[in-house]
C-alpha positions in Angstrom: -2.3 5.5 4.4 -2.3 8.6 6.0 1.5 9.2 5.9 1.2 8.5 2.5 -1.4 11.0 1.5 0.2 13.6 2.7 3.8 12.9 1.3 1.9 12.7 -1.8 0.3 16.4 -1.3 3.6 17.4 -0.2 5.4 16.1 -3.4 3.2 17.7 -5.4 3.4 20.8 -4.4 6.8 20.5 -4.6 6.4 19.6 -8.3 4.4 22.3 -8.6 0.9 20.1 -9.4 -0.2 21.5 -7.2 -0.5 24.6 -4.6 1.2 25.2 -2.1 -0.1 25.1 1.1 2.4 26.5 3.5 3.4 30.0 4.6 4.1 32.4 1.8 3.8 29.8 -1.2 6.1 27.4 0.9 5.1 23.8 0.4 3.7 22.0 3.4 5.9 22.3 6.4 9.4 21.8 4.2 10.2 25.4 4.2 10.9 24.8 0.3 9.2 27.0 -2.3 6.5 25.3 -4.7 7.2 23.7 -7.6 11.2 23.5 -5.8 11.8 20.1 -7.3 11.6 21.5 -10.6 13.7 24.3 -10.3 17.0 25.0 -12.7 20.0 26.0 -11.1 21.0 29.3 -12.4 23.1 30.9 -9.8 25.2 34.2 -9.9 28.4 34.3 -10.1 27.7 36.4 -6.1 25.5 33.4 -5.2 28.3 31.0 -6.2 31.1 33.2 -4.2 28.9 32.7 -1.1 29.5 29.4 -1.0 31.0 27.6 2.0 34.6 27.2 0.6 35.0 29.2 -2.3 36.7 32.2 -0.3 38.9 30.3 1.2 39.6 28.2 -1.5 40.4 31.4 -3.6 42.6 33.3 -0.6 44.4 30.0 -0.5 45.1 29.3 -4.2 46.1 33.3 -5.1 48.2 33.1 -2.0 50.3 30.3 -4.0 50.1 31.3 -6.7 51.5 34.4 -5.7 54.6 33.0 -3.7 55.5 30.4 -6.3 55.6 33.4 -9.2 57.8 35.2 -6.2 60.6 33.5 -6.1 61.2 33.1 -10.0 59.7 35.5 -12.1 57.7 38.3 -9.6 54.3 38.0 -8.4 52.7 41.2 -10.5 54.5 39.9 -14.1 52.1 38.7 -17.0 52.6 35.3 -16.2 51.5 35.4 -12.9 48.9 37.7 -13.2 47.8 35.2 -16.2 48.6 32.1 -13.4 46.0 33.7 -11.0 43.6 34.4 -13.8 43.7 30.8 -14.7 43.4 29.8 -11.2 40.4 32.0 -10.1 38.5 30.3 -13.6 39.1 27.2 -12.8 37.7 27.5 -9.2 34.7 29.4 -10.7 34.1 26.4 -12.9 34.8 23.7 -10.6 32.6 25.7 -7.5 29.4 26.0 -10.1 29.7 21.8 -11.0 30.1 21.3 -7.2 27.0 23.6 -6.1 25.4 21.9 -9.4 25.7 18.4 -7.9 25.0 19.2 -4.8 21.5 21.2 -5.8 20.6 17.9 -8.1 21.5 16.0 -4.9 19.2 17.5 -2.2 16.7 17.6 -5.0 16.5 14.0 -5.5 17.0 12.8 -1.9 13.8 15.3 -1.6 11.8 13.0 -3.9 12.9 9.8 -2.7 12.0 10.0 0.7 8.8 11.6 -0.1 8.3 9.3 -3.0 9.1 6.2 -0.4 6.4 7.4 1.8 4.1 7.6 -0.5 4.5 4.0 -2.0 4.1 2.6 1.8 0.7 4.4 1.9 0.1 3.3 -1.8 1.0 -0.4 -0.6 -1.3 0.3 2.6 -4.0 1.1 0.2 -3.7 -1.7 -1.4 -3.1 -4.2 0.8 -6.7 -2.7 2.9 -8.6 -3.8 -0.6 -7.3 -7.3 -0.7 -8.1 -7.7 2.7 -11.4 -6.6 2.2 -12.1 -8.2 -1.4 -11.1 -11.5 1.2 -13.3 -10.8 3.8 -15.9 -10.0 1.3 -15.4 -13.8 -0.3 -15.2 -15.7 3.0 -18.5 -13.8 3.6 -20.0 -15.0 0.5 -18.5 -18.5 1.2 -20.2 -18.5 4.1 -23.0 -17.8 3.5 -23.5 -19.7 0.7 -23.0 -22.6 3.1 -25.5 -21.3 5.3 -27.6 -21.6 2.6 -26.7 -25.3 1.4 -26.9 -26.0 5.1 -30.6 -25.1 5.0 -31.2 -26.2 2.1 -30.2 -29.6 3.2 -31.9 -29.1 6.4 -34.9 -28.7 3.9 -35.0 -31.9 2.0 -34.1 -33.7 5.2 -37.4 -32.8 6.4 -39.0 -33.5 3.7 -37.7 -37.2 3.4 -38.4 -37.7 6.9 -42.2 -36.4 6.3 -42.1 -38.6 3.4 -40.7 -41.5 5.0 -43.7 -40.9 8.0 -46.4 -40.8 5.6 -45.6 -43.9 4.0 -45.3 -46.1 7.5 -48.7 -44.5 8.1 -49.9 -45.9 4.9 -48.8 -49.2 5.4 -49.8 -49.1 9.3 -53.5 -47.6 8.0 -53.5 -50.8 5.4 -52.5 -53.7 7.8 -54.5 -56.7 7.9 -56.0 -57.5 11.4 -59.5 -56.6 13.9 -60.3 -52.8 13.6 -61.9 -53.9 16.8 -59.1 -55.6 18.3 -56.9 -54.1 21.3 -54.7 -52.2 18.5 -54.6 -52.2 15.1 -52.0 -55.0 13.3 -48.9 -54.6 10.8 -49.1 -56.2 7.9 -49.2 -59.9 7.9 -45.9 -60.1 6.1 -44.2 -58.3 8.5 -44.4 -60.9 11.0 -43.8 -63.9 9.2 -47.9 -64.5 8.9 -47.8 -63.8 12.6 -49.5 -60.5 13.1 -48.7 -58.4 16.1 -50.7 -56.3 17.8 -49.5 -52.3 18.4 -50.3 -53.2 22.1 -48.0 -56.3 22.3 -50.7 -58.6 22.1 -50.6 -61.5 19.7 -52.7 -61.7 16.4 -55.4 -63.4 16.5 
């Protein structure tokens, strides 16, 4: 999550949503000035010529150009001053396309690796709230079993108290001597036989 956040500050600042934080308007630690990932590209033609390539490229292609125009019609007649002309557009054109992909390139790798970082912390995020909207419920669960637990708990008490008051009744309403050696069950309970508490016989 922490990754994540900051790729996200970082992006921004690179989409220019936000300041920059880094060393004279740099964003973050890239190096890359604010709001770079929404940049045009509008070199100069002396931006484009300091390219790696292009001044070789252009010694190169004069240099045949040159030698082929040589050996037919000279290398300073119109057609090969017009064959170098042609040439040295052509590289222009082809050098700014180049540069052009290469600028839309970084740009986009730029993004994507920020924007990948900041979809694990997004996924991090979320995956923190399930876990907790789970751990929440398993709470509640249990404790709503706690709480049916008790609750049975409860009534079993009760039907036990229940169930003791009504042997007391019929012990209390037994048939029998009050002055006897114990007090008697019932006479039904013993087949007309009553029993004494004590384990004497009725009488």
């Amino acid at each position: 999550m922490g990754a994540g956040n900051s790729a996200t500050s970082t992006l921004s600042q690179l989409l220019g949503t936000a300041a920059p934080t880094g060393n004279n308007g740099t964003a973050g630690n890239t190096g890359l000035q604010g709001g770079y990932l929404t940049q045009t590209f509008q070199p100069t033609m002396a931006q484009l010529e300091q390219t790696p390539g292009y001044q070789f490229q252009l010694q190169q292609g004069d240099q045949a150009v040159q030698n082929s125009a040589a050996a037919s019609t000279g290398a300073v007649s119109g057609s090969a001053l017009k064959a170098l002309s042609n040439y040295n557009q052509g590289l222009a054109s082809t050098t700014y396309q180049n540069q052009f992909n290469n600028f839309q390139t970084q740009q986009n790798n730029i993004f994507n690796r920020l924007s990948a970082i900041a979809s694990l912390g997004q996924n991090a995020a979320s995956n923190t709230g399930n876990s907790g909207a789970q751990l929440g419920s398993g709470i509640a669960q249990a404790q709503a079993a706690g709480g049916a637990a008790t609750a049975a708990g409860t009534v079993g008490v009760a039907n036990s108290a229940s169930s003791g008051a009504l042997l007391s009744t019929l012990y209390n309403s037994g048939s029998g001597s009050s002055s006897g050696s114990g007090s008697t069950l019932p006479a039904w309970s013993t087949g007309g036989n009553p029993v004494n508490f004590d384990g004497s016989g009725g009488s």
